[in-house]
DOVO-721374 format. One record per residue (C-alpha): residue in one letter; x, y, z negated. Coordinates in steps of 0.2 Angstrom, whole numbers, plus 5000, padded with zeros to 4 digits. Example, Ala and Ser with C-alpha at 12.3 -4.5 7.8 and 13.67 -1.06 7.14 Angstrom:
<recs>
a506249784961
s506849954964
</recs>
This chain:
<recs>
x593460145197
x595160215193
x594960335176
x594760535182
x595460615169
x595560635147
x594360715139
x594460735120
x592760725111
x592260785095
x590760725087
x590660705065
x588960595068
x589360395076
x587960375085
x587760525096
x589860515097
x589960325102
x588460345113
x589260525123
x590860415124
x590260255131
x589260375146
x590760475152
x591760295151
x590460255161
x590660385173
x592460355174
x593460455163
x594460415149
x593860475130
x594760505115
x593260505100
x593760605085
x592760625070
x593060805065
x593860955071
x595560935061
x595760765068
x595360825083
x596660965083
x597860825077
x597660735095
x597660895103
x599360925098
x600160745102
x599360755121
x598660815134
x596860845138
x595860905152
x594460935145
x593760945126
x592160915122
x591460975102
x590060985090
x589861145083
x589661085066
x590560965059
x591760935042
x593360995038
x593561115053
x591961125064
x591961165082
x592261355082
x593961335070
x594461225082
x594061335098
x595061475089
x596461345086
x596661285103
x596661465111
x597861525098
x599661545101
x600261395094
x599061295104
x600161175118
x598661225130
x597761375128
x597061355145
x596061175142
x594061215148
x592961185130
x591061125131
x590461165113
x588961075111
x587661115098
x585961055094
x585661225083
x586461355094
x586061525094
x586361675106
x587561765093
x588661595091
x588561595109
x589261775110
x590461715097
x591161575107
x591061665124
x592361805114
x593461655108
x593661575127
x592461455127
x592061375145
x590361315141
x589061335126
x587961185126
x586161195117
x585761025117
x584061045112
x583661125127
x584461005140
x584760825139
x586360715141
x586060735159
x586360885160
x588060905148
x588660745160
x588160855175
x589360995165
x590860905163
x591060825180
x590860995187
x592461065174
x593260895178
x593160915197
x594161095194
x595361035181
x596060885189
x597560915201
x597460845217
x598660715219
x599960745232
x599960665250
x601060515246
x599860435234
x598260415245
x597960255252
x596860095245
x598359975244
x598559885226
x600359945226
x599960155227
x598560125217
x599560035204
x600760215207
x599260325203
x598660225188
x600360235178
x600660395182
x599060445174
x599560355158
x601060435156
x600560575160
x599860645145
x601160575133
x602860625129
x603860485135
x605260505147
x604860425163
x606260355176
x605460335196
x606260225206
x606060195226
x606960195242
x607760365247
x606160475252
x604760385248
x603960535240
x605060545221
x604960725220
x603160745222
x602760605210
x603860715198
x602660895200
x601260775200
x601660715182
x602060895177
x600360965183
x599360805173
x600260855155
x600160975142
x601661045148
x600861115164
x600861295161
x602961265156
x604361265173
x604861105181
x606661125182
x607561015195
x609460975190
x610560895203
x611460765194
x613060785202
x613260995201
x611961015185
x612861015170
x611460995154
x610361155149
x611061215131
x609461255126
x607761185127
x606061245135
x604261145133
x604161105150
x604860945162
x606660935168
x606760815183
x608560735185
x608560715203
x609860545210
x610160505192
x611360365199
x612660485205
x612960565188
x614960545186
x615660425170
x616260595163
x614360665167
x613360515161
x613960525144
x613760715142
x611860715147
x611860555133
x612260675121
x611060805126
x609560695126
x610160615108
x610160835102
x608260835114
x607760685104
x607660765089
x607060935093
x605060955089
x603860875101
x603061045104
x604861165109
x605661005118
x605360975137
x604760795143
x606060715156
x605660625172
x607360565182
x607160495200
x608260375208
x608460255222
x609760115213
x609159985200
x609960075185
x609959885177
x610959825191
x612459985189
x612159965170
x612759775173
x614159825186
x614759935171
x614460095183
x613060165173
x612960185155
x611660055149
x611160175133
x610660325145
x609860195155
x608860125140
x608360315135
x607860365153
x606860215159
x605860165145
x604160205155
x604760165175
x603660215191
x604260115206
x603560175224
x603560075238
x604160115255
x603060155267
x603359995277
x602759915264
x601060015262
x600660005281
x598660015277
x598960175266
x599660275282
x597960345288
x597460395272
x599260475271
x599260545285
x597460605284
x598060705267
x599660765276
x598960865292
x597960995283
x599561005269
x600961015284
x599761145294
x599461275279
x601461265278
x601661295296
x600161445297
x599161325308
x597361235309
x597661035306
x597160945321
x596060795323
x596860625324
x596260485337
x596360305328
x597560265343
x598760385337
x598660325319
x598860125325
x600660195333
x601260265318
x600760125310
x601760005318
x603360135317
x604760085304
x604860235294
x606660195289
x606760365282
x605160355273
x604160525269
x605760615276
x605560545292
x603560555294
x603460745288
x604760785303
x603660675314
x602160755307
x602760965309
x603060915328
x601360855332
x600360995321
x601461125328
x601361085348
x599761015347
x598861115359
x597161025362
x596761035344
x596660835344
x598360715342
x598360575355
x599360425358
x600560515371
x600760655357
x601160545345
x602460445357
x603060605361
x603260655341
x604260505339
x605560515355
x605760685348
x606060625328
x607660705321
x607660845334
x607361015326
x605861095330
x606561255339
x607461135352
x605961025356
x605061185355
x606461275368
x606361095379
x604561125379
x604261295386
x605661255400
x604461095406
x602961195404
x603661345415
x604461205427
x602861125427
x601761295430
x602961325445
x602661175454
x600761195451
x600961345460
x601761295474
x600561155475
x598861255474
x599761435480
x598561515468
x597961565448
x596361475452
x597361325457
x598161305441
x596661325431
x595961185441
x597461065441
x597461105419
x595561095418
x595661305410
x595261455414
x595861575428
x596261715412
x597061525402
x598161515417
x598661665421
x598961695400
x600261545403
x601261615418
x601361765409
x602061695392
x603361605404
x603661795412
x603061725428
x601861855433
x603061985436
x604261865443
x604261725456
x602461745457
x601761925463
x600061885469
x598661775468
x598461695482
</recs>
């Protein structure tokens, strides 16, 4: 089971710490123990959480101080949901936390570790971003993607992805964004060719977008800026991701990339496969994409028959994602029986490249030509409903989007 999420627990006593731990591992998510709340605020601080979990009463700073700490201003994520647990909870320390922000009081004495499990999966299930299309799929490569990304994420470390043009760089990127502590920050993207570097700083991400085509002249000023970035504090400097599709290694050898701005960029690398090489992910993709592609395009995602899917499957995708969205808008924006088929999808891919307003121009012109000849065949609106297995209104709603009502065809025959 791939890890869900981080959840930073709080717990002074061992055994009812270790034991909460080793049952949310258990459950699949990944635990940071801490022993009190100032250790716990420590960790806060240095990553991201999506969920923290705290005793009310412990040393040092128990779990209230460090509710108020992370919903105060200087906090990296005053949004992150809070269970405080208590075995000696009160209504007025529930007020109290509910007043601070809390997300969940707790009373353990009432309900058992069940129940608090039963808790955080539901925050969990809420917290977590969905990852984006490109990374569904049960191949070992994609699912190798997802598990780096996810332990990166919560650091600071600059990451550098690598992959063949399109295959899905830029959506990795806002993924990583979405997991970090840096979430409620902007994701800048900076051309490398027409973006000079940012003279100051904010505590988001910076994407560096074709990182190879940065200039001689270019490579060593963004050196320089990330040298100044470097020592700026953790909590006001932004974390940078750079995408690319050269071996940066292979330029720094050729003496055509500086191999210092190399070394600082690449230290944590997420290569993606090209969709010929993940042939088996492409239902899961594409079963992701429909419903993405269909809210973008104001339309319901259709179904997809297994036939369909085998086709695409077998297609070269030399374009990558680039090429299957295009091929993807065309089916969900002329699909017309709700339900994509192998002659849509043979259709989708004759038409790959083609703007949408031609094919959808070429289309209205068969349809009007083929309405014509329906016509003349069956001399009637009752005909044509027939011959298209709809409706008499269906038909004569078609002839009358094609203006043919008025036109060539006067009466119903």
């Amino acid at each position: 089971m791939e890890p869900q999420g981080l959840i930073l627990l709080a717990d002074d006593r061992a055994y009812s710490r270790d034991l909460l731990a080793a049952e949310l591992e258990e459950a699949g998510y990944r635990v940071m123990p801490c022993a009190d709340g100032e250790q716990a605020w420590a960790s806060f601080r240095k990553r991201r959480f999506d969920l923290v979990v705290t005793d009310l009463r412990m040393p040092r700073a128990d779990g209230m101080m460090l509710l108020r700490m992370i919903r105060s201003a200087d906090s990296p994520d005053p949004r992150v949901p809070v269970i405080l647990v208590s075995a000696y909870g009160t209504l007025s320390t529930a007020v109290d936390a509910g007043r601070v922000g809390v997300t969940d009081f707790f009373p353990l004495n009432d309900r058992g570790i069940e129940d608090l499990l039963e808790r955080v999966r539901n925050v969990m299930e809420r917290r977590v971003p969905e990852p984006p299309p490109v990374l569904a799929g049960p191949s070992a490569a994609i699912a190798a993607v997802r598990r780096r990304i996810r332990a990166v994420a919560t650091t600071d470390a600059s990451v550098l992805i690598r992959g063949p043009r399109h295959a899905g760089q830029h959506h990795v990127v806002g993924y990583i964004h979405q997991l970090s502590h840096r979430a409620a920050h902007p994701l800048v993207v900076l051309r490398c060719e027409a973006s000079p570097p940012p003279t100051s700083f904010e505590p988001g991400t910076i994407h560096l977008e074709d990182i190879e085509r940065l200039s001689a002249d270019a490579q060593r000023i963004w050196l320089a800026a990330l040298m100044r970035l470097e020592a700026a504090p953790t909590l006001v400097r932004p974390r940078l991701v750079a995408s690319t599709c050269a071996d940066l290694r292979l330029l720094s050898e050729e003496q055509r990339f500086d191999p210092r701005l190399a070394e600082r960029l690449g230290r944590f690398a997420i290569l993606l496969p090209a969709l010929r090489d993940r042939r088996q992910d492409l239902p899961e993709v594409i079963a992701a994409y429909l419903p993405w592609i269909g809210a973008r395009l104001g339309r319901p995602a259709p179904q997809i028959t297994a036939a369909a899917v085998h086709r695409l499957q077998e297609h070269a995708w030399e374009e990558n994602l680039f090429e299957l969205e295009r091929m993807l808008e065309s089916l969900v924006a002329f699909s017309a029986s709700g339900c994509i088929g192998l002659g849509d999808t043979e259709a989708a891919l004759a038409d790959l490249g083609t703007p949408l307003e031609r094919i959808a121009e070429r289309r209205r012109s068969e349809e009007r030509k083929r309405l014509l000849e329906l016509y003349e065949k069956h001399g009637s609106y009752s005909g044509i409903a027939r011959e298209l297995g709809i409706t008499r209104n269906a038909a004569k709603y078609r002839l009358a989007k094609h203006s043919l009502l008025n036109g060539p065809l006067r009466r119903d025959r």
